[in-house]
DOZAVO-848913 format. One record per atom (N, C-alpha, C, CB): x, y, z; residue in one letter. Coordinates in pm, whole numbers, padded with zeros to 5 digits, always signed. Glycine has a CB too. Example, Ala and Ser with C-alpha at 12.3 -4.5 7.8 and 13.67 -1.06 7.14 Angstrom:
BEGIN
+01319-00569+00780A;+01230-00450+00780A;+01320-00330+00780A;+01131-00447+00905A;+01285-00225+00708S;+01367-00106+00714S;+01290+00003+00787S;+01408-00060+00572S;
This chain:
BEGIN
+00752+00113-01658X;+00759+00085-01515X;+00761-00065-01493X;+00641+00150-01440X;+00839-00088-01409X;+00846-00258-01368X;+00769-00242-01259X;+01003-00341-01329X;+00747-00390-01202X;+00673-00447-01090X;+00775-00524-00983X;+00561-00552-01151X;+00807-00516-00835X;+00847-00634-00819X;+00801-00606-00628X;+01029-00666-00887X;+00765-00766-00644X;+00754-00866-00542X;+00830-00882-00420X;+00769-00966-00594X;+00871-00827-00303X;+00982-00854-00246X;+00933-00918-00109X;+01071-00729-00239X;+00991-00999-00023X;+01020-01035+00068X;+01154-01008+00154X;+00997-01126+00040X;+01083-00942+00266X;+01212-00981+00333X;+01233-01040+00481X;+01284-00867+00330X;+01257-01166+00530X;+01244-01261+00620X;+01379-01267+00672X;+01190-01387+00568X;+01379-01235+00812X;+01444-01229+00940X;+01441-01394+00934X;+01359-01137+01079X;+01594-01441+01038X;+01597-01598+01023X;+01702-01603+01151X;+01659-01673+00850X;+01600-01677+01247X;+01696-01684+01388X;+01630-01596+01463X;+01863-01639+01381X;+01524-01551+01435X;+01509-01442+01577X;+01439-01520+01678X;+01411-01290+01551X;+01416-01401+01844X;+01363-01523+01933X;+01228-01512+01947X;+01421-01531+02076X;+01167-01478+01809X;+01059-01542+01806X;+00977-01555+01699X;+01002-01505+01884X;+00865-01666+01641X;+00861-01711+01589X;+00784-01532+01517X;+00827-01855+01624X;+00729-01482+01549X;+00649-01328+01511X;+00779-01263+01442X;+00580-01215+01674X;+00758-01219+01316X;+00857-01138+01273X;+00812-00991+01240X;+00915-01201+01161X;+00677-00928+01246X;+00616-00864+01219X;+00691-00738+01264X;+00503-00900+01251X;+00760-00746+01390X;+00829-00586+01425X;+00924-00595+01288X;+00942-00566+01611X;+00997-00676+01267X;+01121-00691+01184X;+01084-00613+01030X;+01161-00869+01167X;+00992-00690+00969X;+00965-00661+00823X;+00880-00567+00822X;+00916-00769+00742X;+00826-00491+00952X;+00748-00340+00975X;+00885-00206+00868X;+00743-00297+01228X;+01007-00255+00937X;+01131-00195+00928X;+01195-00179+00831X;+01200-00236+00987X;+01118-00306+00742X;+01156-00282+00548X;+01003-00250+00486X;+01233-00472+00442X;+00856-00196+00570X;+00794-00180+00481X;+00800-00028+00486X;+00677-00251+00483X;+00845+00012+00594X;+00857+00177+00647X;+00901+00191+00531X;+00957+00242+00781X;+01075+00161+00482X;+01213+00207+00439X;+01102+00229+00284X;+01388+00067+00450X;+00988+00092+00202X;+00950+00150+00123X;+00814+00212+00104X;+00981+00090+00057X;+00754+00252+00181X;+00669+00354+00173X;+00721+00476+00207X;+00567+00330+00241X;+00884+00503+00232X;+00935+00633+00246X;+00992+00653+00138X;+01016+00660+00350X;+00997+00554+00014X;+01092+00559-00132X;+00998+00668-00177X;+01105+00399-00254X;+00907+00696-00186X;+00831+00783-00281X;+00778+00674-00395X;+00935+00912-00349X;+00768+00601-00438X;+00746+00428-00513X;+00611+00411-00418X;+00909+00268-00473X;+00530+00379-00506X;+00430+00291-00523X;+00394+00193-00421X;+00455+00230-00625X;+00375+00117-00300X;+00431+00036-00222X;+00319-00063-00182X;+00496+00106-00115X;+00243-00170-00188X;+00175-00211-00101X;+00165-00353-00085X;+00072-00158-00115X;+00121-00311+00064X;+00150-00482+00181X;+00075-00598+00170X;+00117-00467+00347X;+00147-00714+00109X;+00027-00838+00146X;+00049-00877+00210X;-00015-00937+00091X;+00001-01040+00263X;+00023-01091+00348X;+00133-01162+00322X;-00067-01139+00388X;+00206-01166+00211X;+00323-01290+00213X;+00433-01162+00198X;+00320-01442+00056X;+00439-01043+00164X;+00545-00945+00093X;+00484-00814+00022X;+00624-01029-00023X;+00584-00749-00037X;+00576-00599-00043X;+00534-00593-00218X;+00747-00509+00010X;+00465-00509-00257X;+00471-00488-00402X;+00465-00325-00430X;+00342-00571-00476X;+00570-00355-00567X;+00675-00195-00528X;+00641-00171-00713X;+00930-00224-00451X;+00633-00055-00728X;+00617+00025-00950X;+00699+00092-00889X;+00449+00134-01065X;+00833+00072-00998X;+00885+00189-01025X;+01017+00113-01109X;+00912+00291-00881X;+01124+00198-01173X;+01226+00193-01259X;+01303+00058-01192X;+01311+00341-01267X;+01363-00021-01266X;+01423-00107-01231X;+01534-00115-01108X;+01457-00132-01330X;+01637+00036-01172X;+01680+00055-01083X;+01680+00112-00931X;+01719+00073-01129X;+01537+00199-00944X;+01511+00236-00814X;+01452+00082-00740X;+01395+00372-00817X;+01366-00018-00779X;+01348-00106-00739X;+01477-00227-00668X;+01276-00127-00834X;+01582-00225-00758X;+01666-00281-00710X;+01767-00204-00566X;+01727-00313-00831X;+01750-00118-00627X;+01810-00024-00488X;+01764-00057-00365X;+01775+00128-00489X;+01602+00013-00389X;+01524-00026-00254X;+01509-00153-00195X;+01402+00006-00265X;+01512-00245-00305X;+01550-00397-00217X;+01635-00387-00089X;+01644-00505-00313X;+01784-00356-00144X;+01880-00313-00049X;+01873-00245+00077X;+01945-00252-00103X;+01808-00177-00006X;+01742-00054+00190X;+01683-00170+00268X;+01549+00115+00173X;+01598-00232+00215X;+01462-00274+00244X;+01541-00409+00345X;+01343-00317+00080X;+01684-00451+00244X;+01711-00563+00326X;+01834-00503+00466X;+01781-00696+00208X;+01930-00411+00426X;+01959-00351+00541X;+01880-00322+00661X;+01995-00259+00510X;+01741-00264+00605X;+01700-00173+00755X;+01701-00322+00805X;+01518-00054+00779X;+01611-00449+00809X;+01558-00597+00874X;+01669-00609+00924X;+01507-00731+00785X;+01834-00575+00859X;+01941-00638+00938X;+02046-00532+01022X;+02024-00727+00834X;+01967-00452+01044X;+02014-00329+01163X;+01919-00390+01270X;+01973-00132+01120X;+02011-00390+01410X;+01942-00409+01500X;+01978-00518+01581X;+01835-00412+01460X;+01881-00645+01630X;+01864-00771+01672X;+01891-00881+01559X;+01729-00778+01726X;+01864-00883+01398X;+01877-00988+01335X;+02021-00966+01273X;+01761-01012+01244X;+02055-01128+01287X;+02185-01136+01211X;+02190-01203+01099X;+02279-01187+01279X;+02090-01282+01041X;+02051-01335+00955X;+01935-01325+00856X;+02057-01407+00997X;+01934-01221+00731X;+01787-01216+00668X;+01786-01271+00506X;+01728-01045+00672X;+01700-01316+00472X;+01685-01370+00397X;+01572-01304+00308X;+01679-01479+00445X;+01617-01230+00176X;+01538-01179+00097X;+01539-01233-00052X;+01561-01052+00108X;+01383-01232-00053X;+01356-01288-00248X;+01300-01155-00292X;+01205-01448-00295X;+01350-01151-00409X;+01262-01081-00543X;+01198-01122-00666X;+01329-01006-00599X;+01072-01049-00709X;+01088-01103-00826X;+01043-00990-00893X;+01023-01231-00852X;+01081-00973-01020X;+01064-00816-01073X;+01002-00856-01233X;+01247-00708-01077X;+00865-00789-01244X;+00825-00806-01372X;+00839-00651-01475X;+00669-00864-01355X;+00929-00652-01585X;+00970-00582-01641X;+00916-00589-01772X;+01079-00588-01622X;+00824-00470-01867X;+00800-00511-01967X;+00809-00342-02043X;+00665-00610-01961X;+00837-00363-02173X;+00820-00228-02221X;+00740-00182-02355X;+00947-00184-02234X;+00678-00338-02364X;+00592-00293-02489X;+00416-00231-02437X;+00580-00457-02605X;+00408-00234-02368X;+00264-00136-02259X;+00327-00100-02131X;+00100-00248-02200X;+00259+00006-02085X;+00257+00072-01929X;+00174-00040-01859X;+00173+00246-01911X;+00256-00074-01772X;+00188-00162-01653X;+00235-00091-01486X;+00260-00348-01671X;+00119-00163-01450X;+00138-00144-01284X;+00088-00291-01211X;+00027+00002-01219X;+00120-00292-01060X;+00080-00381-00988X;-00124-00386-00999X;+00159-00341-00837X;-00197-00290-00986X;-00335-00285-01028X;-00364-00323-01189X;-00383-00139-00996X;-00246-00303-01244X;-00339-00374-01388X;-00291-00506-01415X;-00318-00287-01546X;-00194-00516-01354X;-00173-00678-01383X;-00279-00781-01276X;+00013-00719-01345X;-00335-00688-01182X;-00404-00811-01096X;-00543-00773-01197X;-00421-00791-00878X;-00618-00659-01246X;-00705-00608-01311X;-00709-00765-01466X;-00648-00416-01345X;-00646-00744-01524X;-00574-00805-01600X;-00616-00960-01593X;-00440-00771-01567X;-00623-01036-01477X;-00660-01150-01420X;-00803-01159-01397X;-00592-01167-01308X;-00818-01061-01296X;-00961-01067-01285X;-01076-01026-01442X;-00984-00954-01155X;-01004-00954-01513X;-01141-00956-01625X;-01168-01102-01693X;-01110-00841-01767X;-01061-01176-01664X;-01101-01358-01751X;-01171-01434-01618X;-00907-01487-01817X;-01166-01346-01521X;-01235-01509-01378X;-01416-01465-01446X;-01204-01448-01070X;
């Protein structure tokens, strides 16, 4: 299972609150059936590379249905296959050395 990081940021709207906007790509992935959860900067998503890359796509369509004409999305996807990882053991992982 990979890990990845996503953002997705509305650019131009009329107002500085984007929170309705990126509500609209966290729906799209907590309806993937994937793993999904919200920080404060972006989304963190377990699952197959390619379902991850897919759902980016959803994730950046739904933000640009609607009012925005401009969105701007990052990823970053941690992929490994010599152990089973998830988003909880890699933060787990950190915290046993603090």
């Amino acid at each position: 299972m990979a890990v990845m990081d996503i953002a997705v940021v509305p650019v131009g709207t009329s107002s500085p609150s984007i929170s309705e906007h990126v509500a609209k790509a966290v729906l799209v992935a907590r309806e993937s059936g994937l793993e999904a959860t919200v920080t404060a900067m972006g989304t963190v998503v377990t699952g197959e590379v390619g379902e991850l890359l897919a759902l980016a796509g959803k994730m950046h369509k739904a933000v640009m249905s609607g009012k925005v004409v401009r969105c701007v999305t990052t990823i970053h996807i941690d992929d490994r296959t010599d152990k089973p990882m998830s988003a909880k053991s890699k933060v787990a992982a950190v915290e046993a050395r603090l």
